[in-house]
C-alpha angles and dihedrals in degrees: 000000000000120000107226098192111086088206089067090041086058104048099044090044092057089047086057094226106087095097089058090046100051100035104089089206099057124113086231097051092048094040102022093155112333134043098260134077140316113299131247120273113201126186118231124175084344096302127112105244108205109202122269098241104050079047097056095036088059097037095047144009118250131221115207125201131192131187145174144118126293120291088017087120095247093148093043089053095047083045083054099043091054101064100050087054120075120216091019142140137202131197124178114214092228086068090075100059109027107153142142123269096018111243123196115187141121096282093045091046087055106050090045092063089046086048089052103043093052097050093042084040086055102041091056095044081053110095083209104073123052096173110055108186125188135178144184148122107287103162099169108049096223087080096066084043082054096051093040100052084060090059129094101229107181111147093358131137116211123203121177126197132189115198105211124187130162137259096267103047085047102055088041079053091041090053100054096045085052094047085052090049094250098134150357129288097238096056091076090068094038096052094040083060087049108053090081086065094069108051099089102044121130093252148111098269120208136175112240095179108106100011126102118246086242089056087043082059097038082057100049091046090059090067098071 
């Protein structure tokens, strides 16, 4: 494919990445930002128009966060996600603090949110990662201001999702993970209270009800 406005030429040369874009035998042109094809090319106003998201992967790096209350499916769909997205890393928030029993309290509050931020702090200061994916419950939104305000964002794009389902689909959710053994009886009652509280945060929202945690992924990734 040749760009035959000098305007285009320009701008991708001084970017340094208009020989990879254009190149149909690159890495970056056949994997640009997930692991499929080469992506479309379309012509506006006589200019190639790469798509959005192949340009901001490759300027900048992205952080990704995703929120929602338990059983919401919010670690298979970052699973998921990951593995759509090449040179990408996920961390889940309850990795941080794992104990048993579990413990929640001023001092282990605290140490979970230092725990995060350094790991989120090192994946984006780390050139091998472009896609940097975190999630966790964070039911007031002043937590993922919290987390975010830690972070050394130079240069980095921040998207933020809530995965919102309702009661039924959740206890039906709930139920299954208890009856594997997944988790305890008493969080059904406590994650179907707390699905009110995320219905005004500052997100992407998106229903997860009757969506597959493969098309929850398919729909966040349409977003870069």
């Amino acid at each position: 494919t040749r760009v035959r406005s000098s305007a285009a030429s320009d701008v991708y040369k001084r970017q340094g990445i208009y020989r990879c874009f254009m190149h149909k035998n690159t890495v970056m042109a056949r994997r640009p930002f997930r692991k499929s094809p080469q992506p479309p090319l379309c012509r506006r106003n006589g200019l190639v128009i790469v798509r959005r998201a192949c340009y901001h992967l490759y300027m900048e790096k992205t952080l990704i966060f995703v929120n929602g209350t338990m059983g919401s499916g919010k670690t298979t769909v970052c699973r998921e996600l990951a593995s759509l997205i090449a040179d990408s890393v996920f961390l889940d928030g309850d990795w941080c603090w794992f104990s048993d029993p579990f413990k929640v309290d001023d001092a282990t509050k605290k140490v979970v949110i230092d725990n995060i931020s350094h790991c989120l702090n090192n994946f984006l200061a780390c050139g091998s990662w472009r896609v940097v994916i975190f999630c966790w419950v964070m039911d007031d939104p002043t937590i993922a201001e919290t987390v975010l305000k830690r972070l050394d964002l130079n240069g980095v794009r921040v998207l933020r999702f809530t995965l919102d389902i309702d009661d039924g689909e959740l206890r039906k959710r709930l139920e299954k993970d208890i009856r594997g053994g997944c988790r305890r009886p008493s969080v059904t009652a406590d994650a179907i209270k707390r699905l009110p509280l995320y219905a005004d945060h500052p997100t992407i929202h998106i229903d997860v009800s009757e969506l597959t945690a493969k098309g929850v992924a398919n729909k966040i990734l349409s977003y870069l």
